[in-house]
C-alpha positions in Angstrom: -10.8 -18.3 -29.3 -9.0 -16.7 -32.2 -6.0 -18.3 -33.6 -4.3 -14.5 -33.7 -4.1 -12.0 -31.5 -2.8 -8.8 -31.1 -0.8 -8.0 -28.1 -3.2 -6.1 -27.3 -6.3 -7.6 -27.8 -4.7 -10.5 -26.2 -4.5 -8.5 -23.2 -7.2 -7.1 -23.2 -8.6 -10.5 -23.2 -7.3 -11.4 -20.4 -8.0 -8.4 -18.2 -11.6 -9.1 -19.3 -11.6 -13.1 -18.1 -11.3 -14.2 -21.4 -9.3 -17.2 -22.6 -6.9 -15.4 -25.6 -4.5 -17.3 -28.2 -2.3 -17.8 -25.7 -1.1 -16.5 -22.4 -0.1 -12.7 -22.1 3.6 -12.5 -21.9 4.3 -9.5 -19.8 7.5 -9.3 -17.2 8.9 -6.4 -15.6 12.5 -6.2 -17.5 13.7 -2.8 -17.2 16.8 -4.0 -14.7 18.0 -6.7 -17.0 17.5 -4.4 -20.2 19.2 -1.4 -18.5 22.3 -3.6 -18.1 22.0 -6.0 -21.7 21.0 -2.6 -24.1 22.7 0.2 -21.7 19.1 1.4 -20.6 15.8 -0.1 -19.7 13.2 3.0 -20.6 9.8 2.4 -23.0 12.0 2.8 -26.8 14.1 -0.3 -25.0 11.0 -2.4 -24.1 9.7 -1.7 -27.6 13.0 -3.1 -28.7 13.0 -6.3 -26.1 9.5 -7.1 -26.8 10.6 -7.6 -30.6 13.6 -9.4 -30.0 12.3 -12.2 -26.6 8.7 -11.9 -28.1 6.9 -10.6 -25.4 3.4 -8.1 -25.0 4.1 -4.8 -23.8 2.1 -3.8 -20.6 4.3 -0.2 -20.5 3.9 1.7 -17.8 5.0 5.5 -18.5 6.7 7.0 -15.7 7.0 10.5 -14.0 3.5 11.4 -12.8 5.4 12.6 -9.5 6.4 15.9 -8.8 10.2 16.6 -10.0 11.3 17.7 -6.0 10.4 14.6 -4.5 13.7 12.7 -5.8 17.3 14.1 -5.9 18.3 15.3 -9.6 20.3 18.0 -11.3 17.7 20.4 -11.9 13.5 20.7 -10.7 10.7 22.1 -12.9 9.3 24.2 -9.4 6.7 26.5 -9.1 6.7 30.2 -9.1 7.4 31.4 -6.1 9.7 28.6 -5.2 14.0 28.0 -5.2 15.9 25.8 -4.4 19.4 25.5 -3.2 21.4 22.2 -3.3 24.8 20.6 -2.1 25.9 17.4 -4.7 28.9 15.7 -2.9 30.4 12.8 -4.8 32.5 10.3 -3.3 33.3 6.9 -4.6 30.5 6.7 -7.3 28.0 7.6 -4.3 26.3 10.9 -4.2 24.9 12.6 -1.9 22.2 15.2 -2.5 21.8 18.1 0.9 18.6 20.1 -0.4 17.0 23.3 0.8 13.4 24.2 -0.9 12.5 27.7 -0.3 8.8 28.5 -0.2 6.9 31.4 0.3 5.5 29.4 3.8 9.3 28.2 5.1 12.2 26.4 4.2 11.8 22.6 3.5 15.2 21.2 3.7 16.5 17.4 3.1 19.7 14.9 2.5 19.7 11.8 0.6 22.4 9.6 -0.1 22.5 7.3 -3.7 25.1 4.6 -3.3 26.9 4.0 -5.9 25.4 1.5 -9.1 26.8 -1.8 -9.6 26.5 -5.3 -8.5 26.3 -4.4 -4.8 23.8 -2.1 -4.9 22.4 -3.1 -8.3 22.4 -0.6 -11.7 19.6 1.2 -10.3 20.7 2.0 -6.5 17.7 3.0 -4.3 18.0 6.5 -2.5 18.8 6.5 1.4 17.0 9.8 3.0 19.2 10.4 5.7 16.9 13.9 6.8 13.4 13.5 5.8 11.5 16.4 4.3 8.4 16.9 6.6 9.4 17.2 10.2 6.8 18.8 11.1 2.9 20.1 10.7 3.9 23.2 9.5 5.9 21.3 6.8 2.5 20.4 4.5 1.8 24.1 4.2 5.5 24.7 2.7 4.9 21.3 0.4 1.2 23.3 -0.8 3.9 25.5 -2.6 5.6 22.6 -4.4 2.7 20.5 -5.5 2.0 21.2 -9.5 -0.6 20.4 -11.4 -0.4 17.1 -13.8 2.7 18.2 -15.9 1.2 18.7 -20.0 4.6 17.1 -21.2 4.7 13.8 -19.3 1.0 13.4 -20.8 1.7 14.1 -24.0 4.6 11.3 -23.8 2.3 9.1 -22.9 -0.4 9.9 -26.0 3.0 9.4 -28.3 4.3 6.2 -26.6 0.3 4.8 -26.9 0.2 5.9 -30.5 4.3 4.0 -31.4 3.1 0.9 -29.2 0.0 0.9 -31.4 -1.4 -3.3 -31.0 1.7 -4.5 -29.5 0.5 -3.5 -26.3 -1.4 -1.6 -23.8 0.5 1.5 -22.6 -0.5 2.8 -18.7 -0.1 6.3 -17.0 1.4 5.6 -13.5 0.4 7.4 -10.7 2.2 7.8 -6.5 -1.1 7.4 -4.1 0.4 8.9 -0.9 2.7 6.5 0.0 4.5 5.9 -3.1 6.7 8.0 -3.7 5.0 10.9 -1.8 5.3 10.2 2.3 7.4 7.2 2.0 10.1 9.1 0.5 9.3 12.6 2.3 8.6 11.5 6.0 10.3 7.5 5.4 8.0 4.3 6.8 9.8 3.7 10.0 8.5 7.1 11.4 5.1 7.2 9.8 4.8 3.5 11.4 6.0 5.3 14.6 3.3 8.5 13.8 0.6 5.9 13.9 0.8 5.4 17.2 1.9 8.4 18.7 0.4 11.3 16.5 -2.5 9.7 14.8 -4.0 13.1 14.1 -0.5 14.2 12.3 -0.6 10.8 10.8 -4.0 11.2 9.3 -3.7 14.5 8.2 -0.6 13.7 5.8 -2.2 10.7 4.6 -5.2 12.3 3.8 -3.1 15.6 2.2 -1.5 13.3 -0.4 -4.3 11.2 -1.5 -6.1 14.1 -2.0 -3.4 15.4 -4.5 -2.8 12.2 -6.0 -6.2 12.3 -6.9 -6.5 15.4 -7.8 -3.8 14.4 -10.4 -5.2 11.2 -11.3 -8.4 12.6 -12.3 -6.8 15.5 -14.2 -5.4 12.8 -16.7 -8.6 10.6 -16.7 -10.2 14.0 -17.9 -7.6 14.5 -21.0 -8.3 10.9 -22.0 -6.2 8.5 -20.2 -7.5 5.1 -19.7 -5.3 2.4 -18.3 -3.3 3.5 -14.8 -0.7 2.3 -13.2 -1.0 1.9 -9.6 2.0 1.2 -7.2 1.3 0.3 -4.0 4.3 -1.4 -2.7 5.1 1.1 0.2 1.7 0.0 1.5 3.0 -3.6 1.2 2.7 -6.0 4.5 6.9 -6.8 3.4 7.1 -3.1 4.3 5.7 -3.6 8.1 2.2 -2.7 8.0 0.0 -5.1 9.9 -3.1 -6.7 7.7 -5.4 -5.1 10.1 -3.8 -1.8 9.3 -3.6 -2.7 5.6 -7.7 -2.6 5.6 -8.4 0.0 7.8 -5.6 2.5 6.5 -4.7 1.9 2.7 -8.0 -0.4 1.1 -9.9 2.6 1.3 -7.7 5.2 -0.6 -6.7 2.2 -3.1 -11.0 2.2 -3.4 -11.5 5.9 -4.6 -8.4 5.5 -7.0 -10.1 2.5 -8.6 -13.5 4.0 -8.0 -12.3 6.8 -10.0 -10.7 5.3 -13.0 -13.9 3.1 -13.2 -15.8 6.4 -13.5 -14.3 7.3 -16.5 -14.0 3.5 -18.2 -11.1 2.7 -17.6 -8.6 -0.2 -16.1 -6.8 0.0 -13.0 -3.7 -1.8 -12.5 -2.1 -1.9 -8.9 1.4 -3.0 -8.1 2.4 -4.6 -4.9 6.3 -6.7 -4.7 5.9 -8.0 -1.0 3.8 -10.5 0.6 0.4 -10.2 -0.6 -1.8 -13.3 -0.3 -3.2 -11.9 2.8 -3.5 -8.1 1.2 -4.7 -10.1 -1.9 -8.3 -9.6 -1.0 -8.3 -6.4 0.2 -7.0 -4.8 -3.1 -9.7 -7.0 -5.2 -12.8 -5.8 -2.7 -11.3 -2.7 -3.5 -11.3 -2.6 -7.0 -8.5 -3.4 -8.6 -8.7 -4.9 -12.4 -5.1 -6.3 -12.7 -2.7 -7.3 -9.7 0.7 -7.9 -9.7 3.8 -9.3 -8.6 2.0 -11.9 -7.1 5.9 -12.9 -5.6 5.8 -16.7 -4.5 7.8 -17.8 -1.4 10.6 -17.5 -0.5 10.5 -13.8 -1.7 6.9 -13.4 -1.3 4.5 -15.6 0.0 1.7 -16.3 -3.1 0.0 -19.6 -3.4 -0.8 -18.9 -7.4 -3.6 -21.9 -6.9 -5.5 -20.7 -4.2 -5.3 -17.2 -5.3 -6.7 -18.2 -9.1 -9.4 -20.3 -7.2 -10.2 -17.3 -4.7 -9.4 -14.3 -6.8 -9.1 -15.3 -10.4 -12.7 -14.4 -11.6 -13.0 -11.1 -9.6 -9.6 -9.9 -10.9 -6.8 -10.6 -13.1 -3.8 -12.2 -11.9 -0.2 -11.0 -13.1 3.3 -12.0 -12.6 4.6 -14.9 -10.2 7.4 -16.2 -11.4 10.3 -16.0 -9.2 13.2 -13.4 -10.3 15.8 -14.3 -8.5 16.0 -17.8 -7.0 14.4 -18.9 -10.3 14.9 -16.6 -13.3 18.7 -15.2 -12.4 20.1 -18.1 -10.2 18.0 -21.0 -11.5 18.5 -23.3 -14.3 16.9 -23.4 -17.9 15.2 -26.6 -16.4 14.2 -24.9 -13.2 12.6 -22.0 -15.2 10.6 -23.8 -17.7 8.9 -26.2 -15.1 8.0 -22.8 -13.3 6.8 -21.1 -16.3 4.6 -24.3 -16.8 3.4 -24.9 -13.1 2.4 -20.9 -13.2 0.4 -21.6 -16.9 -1.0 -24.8 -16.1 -2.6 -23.1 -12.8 -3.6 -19.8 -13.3 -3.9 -20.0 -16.9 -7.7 -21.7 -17.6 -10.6 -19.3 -18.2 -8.7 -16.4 -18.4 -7.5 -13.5 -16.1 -4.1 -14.4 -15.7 -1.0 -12.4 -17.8 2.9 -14.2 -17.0 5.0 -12.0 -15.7 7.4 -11.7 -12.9 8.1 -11.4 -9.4 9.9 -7.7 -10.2 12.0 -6.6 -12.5 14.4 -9.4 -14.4 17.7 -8.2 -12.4 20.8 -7.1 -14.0 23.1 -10.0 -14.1 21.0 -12.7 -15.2 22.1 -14.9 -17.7 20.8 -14.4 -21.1 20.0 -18.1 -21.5 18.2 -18.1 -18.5 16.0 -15.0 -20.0 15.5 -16.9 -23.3 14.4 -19.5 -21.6 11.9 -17.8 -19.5 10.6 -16.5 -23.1 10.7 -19.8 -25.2 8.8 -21.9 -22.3 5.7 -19.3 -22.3 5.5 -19.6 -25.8 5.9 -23.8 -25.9 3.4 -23.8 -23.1 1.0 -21.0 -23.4 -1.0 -21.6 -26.4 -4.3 -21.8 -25.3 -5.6 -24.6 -27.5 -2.4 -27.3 -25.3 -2.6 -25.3 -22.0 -0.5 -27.6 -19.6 -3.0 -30.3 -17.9 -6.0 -29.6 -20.4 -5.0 -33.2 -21.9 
């Protein structure tokens, strides 16, 4: 092995079951960075990867069409308006929307609860009226669907060419759960259209994986090569059944990995819930990294039997407990952690340290520093925990 590595080479190394330097150092941070720099975008990973010492595995975000969240303003297609009611109360908002199409009206409410420790500095939206109600509801959303938007890909080629070696920089992509049906119908009744109106359920499904793909491999065309896959709607944490796991979602996560592998490149899926059961289906399907990889009592990972299992089909990312460990846990707690996960998944290759989610808000900065300074003491390749 080389005594220096790039962070990206070293990454690369891994993804490729290769034993690097030392370990890939990659958590999800953007909560913790939002609240200790005031914002948690790509320019301030660039900046906490310099100061904790860390490789940057960056997704770029955005690949989602502008509608499909509440904002101030929507880049919409010709042909389409909308007309919106903000109501603030009590640092909540709430968003009443009203898309007008050439096919219909498409008309929504979500609420945002208001950021701070209760609902954290990023507060999840609450659809209170779902967008698609109805059949006749995909022929309105044909009128909002727009091609892969030139400006979010050209942030990308500038944000691969500032990253440079410290890192490997992904595209992310919704399949047609994230953010696309979740968000626009909601889980609870899709779980309830499953059973009593497949065909509608089927139909949706199948209209947004075809225009996530049709997305995907518009950017795979113009040069993109490492994607970012979420797939935590999908999730068994969310309420799908593993049998439903593999007969509705392992074949749309196939043709998005199938696809990227067309064109050489990596494919990277994302997954916070339970997964040692989902685990794999998303390596039979494909997938070249996996992560969170969340151990219980979040999640319900066994990091041994997954590297045994798993760890020379795919590579492993993340594990390390956010919350009970990272935020709430001592500098003790999180070292032995950080050297359990090494010492396990580390040997031959194909595992990258990260985290169960996003470093939270509110986490002490000792506790971060030590997360930082025990994969560095233990990850050097040449001392990897238990090697002797």
């Amino acid at each position: 092995m080389p005594a220096s590595m790039t962070s990206r080479e070293r990454l690369l190394a891994a993804i490729r079951h290769e034993e690097p330097d030392r370990v890939p150092i990659a958590p999800r941070i953007w909560a913790f960075l939002t609240e200790y720099y005031g914002g948690g975008s790509w320019e301030f990973e660039l900046r906490a990867a310099e100061e904790f010492g860390y490789d940057l595995y960056l997704p770029i975000w955005g690949v989602l069409p502008s509608f499909v969240r509440p904002a101030t303003s929507y880049e919409l297609p010709p042909g389409v308006a909308v007309q919106q009611e903000i109501v603030e109360e009590g640092g909540a908002v709430t968003f009443r929307r009203r898309f007008c199409t050439p096919a219909g009206p498409l008309t929504d409410e979500v609420f945002i609860p208001p950021a701070g420790r209760e609902y954290g500095i990023s507060p999840t939206p609450v659809w209170r009226e779902h967008m698609i109600k109805e059949r006749a509801d995909l022929q309105k959303l044909h009128y909002l669907l727009p091609e892969l938007p030139r400006p979010k890909l050209a942030l990308y080629r500038e944000v691969e060419r500032i990253v440079g070696e410290r890192g490997i920089v992904e595209l992310s992509f919704a399949p047609p759960l994230d953010h696309f049906l979740g968000d626009l119908r909601g889980l609870h009744q899709l779980m309830m259209d499953y059973y009593l109106e497949r065909d509608f359920f089927d139909e949706m499904l199948a209209f947004f994986q075809d225009y996530s793909l049709r997305l995907l491999k518009a950017a795979l065309e113009e040069g993109v090569r490492f994607v970012f896959g979420s797939w935590y709607y999908a999730s068994l944490s969310a309420g799908w059944s593993p049998a439903m796991f593999a007969e509705l979602f392992t074949p749309l996560i196939r043709e998005h990995a199938a696809l990227v592998h067309e064109y050489g490149g990596i494919y990277h899926i994302y997954d916070d819930g339970k997964m040692m059961r989902t685990l794999p289906e998303y390596v039979a399907a494909g997938a070249d990294v996996v992560e969170t990889l969340t151990p219980p009592p979040m999640g319900d990972v066994d990091l041994a039997q997954a590297k045994r299992l798993y760890g020379d089909k795919t590579c492993l990312k993340g594990y390390v407990d956010l919350l009970y460990v990272i935020k709430l846990g001592t500098e003790e707690t999180i070292r032995q952690a950080v050297r359990e996960a090494i010492a396990v998944a580390a040997p031959g290759g194909g595992f990258i340290l990260g985290t169960s989610d996003s470093i939270r808000d509110g986490t002490p900065l000792a506790n971060v520093r030590a997360y930082f300074e025990a994969a560095h003491e233990y990850g050097d390749y040449r001392h990897l925990p238990g090697r002797g």
